[in-house]
Backbone as CSV, one residue per row, in Angstrom:
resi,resn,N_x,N_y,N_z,CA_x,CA_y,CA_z,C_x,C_y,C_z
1,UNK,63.786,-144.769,-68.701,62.949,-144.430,-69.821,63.284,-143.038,-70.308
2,UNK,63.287,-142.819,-71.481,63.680,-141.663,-72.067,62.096,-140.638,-71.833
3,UNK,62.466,-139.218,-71.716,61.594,-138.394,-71.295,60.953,-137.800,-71.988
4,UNK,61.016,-138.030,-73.536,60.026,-137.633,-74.566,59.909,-138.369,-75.437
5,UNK,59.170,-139.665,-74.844,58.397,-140.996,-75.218,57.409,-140.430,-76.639
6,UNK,57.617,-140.970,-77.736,56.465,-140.215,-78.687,55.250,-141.182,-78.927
7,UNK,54.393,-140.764,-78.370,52.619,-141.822,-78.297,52.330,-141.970,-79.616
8,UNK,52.746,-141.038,-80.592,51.943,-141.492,-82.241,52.122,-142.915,-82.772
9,UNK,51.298,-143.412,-83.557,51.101,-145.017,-83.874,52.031,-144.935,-85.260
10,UNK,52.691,-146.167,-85.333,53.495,-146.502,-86.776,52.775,-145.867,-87.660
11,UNK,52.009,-145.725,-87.902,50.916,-145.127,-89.181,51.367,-144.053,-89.315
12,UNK,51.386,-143.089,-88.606,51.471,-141.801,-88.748,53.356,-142.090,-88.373
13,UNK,53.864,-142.200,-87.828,55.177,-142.504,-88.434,56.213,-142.858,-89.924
14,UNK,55.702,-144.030,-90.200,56.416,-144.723,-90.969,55.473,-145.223,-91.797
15,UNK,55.993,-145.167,-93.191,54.894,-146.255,-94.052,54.795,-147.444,-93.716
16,UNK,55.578,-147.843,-93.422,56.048,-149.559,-92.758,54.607,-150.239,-92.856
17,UNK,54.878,-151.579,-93.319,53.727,-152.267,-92.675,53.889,-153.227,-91.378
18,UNK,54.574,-153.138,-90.921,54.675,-154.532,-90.126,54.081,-154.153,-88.768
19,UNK,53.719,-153.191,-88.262,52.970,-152.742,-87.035,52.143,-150.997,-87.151
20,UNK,51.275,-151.565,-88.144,50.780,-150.069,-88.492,49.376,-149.519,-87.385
21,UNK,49.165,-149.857,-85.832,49.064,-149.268,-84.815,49.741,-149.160,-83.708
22,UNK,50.773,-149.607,-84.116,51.995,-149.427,-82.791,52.134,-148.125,-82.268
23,UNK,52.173,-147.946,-81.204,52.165,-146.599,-80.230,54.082,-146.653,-80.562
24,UNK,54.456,-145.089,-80.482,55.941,-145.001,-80.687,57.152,-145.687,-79.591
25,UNK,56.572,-145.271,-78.424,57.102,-146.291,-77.589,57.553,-147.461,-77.315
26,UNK,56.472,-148.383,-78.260,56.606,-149.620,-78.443,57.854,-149.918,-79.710
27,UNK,58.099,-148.772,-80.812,58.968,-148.826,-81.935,59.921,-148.795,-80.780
28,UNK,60.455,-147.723,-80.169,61.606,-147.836,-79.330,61.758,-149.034,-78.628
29,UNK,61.148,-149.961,-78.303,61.435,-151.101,-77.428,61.477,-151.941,-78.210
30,UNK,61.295,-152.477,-79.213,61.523,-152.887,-80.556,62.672,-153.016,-81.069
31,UNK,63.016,-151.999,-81.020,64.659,-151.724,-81.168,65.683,-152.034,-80.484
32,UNK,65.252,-151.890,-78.571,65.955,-152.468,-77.875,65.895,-154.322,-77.956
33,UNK,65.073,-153.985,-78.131,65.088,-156.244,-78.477,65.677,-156.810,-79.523
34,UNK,65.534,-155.724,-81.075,66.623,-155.719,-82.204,68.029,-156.323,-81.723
35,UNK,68.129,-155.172,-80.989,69.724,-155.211,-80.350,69.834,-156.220,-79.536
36,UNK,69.296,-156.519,-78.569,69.736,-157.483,-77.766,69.580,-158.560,-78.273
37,UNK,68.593,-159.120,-79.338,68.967,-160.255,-80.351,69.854,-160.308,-81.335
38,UNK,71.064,-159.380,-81.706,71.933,-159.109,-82.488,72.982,-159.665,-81.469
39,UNK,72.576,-158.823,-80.567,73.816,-159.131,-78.905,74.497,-160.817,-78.578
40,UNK,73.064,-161.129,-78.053,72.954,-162.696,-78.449,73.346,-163.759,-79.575
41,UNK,72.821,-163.483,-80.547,73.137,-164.136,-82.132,75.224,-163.807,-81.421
42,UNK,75.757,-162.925,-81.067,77.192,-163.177,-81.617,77.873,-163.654,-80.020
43,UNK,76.977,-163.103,-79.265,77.784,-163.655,-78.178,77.668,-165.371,-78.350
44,UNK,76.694,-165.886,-78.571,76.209,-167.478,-78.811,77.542,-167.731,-79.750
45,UNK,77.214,-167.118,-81.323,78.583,-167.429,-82.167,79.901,-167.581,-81.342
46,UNK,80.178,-166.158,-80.198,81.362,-166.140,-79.954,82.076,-167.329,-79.106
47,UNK,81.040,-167.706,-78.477,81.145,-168.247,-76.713,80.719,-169.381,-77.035
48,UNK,80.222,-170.455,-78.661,79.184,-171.426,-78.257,80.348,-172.563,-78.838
49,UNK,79.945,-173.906,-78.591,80.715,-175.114,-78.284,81.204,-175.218,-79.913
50,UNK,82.325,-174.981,-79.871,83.152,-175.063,-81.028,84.469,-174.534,-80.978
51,UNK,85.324,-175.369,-82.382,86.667,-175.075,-81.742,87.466,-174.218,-83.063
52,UNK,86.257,-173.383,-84.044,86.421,-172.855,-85.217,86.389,-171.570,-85.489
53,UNK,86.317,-171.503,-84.398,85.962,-169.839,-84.036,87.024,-168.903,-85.210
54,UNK,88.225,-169.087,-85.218,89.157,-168.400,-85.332,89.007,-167.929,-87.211
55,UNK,88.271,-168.799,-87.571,88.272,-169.170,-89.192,87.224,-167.895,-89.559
56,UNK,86.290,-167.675,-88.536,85.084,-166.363,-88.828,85.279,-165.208,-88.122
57,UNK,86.282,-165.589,-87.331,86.695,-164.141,-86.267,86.739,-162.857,-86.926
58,UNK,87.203,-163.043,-88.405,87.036,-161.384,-89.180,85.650,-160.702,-89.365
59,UNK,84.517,-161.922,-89.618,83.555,-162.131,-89.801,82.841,-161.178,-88.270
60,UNK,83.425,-162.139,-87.387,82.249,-161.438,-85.954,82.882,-160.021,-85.339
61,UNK,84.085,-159.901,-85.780,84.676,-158.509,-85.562,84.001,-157.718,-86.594
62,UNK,83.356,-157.787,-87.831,83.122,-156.966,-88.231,81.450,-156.356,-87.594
63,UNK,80.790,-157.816,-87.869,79.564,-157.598,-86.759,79.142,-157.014,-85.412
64,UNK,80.290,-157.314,-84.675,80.159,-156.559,-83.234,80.608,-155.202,-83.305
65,UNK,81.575,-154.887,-84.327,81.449,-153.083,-84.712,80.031,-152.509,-85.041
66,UNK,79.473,-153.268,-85.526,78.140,-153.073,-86.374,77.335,-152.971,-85.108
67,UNK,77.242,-153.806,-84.073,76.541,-154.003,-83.306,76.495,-152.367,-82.116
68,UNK,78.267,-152.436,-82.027,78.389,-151.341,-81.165,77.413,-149.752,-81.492
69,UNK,77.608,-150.032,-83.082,77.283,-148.874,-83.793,75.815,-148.681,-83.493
70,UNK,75.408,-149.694,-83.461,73.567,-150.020,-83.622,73.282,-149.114,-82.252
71,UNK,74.267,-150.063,-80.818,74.012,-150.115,-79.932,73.933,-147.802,-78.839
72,UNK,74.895,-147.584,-80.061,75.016,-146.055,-79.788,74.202,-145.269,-80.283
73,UNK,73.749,-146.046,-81.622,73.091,-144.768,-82.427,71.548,-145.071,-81.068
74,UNK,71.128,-146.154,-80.704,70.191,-146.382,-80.102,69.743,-145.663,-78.846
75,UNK,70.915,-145.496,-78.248,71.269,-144.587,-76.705,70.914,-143.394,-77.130
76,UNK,71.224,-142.807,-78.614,71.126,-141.357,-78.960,69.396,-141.025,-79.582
77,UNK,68.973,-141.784,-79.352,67.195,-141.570,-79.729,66.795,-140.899,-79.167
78,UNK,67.139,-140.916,-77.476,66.026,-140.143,-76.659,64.541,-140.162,-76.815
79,UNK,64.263,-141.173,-77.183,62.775,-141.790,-77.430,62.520,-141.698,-78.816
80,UNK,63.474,-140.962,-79.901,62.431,-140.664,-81.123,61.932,-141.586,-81.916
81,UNK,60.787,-141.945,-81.623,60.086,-143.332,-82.789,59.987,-143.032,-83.920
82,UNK,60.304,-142.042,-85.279,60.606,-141.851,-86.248,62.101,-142.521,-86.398
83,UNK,62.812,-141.751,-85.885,64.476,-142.588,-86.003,64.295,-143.887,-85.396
84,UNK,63.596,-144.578,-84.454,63.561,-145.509,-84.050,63.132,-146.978,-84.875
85,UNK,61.991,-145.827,-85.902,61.609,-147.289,-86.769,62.425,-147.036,-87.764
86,UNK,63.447,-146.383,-88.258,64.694,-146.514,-89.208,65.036,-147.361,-89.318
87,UNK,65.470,-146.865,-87.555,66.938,-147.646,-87.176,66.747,-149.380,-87.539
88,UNK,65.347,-149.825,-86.732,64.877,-151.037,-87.220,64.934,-151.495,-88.034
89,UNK,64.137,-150.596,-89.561,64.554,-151.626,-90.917,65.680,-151.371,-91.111
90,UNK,67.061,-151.007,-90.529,68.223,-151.048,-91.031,68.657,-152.237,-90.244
91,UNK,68.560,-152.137,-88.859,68.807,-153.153,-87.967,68.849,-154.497,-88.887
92,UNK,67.090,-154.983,-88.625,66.830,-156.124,-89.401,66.902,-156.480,-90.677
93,UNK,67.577,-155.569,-91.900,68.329,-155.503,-92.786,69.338,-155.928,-92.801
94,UNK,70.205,-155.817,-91.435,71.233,-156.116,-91.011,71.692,-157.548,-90.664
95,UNK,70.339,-157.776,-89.909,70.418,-159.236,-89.120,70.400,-160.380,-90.437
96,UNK,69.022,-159.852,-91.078,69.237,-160.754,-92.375,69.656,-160.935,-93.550
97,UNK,70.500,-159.844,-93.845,71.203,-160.157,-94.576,72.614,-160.848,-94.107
98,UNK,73.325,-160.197,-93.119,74.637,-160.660,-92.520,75.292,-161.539,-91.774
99,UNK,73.964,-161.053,-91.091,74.355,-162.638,-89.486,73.330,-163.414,-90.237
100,UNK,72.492,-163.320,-89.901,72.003,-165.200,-89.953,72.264,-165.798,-91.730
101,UNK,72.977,-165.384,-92.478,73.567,-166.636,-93.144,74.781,-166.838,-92.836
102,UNK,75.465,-165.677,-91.879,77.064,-166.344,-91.524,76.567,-167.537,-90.423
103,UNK,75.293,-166.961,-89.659,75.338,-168.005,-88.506,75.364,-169.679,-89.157
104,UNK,74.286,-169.328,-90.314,73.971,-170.554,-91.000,75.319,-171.510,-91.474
105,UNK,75.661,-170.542,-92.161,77.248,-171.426,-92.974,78.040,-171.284,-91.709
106,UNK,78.257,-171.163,-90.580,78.719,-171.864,-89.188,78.583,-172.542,-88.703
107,UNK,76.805,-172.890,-88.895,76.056,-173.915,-88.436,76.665,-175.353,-89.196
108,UNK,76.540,-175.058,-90.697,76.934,-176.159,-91.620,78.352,-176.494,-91.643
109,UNK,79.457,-175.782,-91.465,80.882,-176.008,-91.167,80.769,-177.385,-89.898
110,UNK,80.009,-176.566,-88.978,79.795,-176.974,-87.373,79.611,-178.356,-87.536
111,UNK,78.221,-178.994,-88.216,77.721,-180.151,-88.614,78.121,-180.784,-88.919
112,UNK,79.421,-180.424,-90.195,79.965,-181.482,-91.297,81.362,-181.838,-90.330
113,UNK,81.488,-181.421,-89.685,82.102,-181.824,-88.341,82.357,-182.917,-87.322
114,UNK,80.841,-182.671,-87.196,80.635,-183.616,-85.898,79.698,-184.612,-86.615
């Protein structure tokens, strides 16, 4: 756990609405689950039963840079739940705009397939 955990609630953070009494702590762990569902989403893409991989490979190389990036700027918080709920709406900015319609049109390649 990082050693200067910040207790203030999303409110006094971030305008955000999506958790406007969240203790800051909880933004930071938030973030770690961001990531590890970004993690997932490509390892699944990378590793999952298909033999098409090669056709989106520019596609998940560009994502897992993205990911790495996420994954550093995240290490470099040191707890701060201001940068933490940023990082988030950029994160999940990220997820939905990029991955889950590549996952989707993978999904549908995948289908028309089998």
């Amino acid at each position: 756990m990082a050693p200067n955990l910040d207790s203030r609630t999303d409110a006094e953070l971030t305008p955000s609405e999506h958790s406007r009494q969240q203790p800051g702590f909880e933004i930071v762990n938030d973030v770690y689950d961001l990531v590890g569902l970004l993690t997932s989403r490509l390892i699944t893409f990378k590793y999952g039963d298909h033999e098409r991989f090669e056709e989106f490979a520019n596609w998940y190389a560009s994502a897992n840079i993205k990911r790495i990036e996420f994954s550093r700027r995240l290490e470099g918080l040191n707890g701060n739940a201001v940068q933490a709920a940023k990082l988030a709406e950029e994160l999940t900015q990220f997820i939905e705009i990029s991955v889950d319609p590549w996952l989707c049109k993978f999904e549908e390649v995948r289908g028309n397939d089998g």
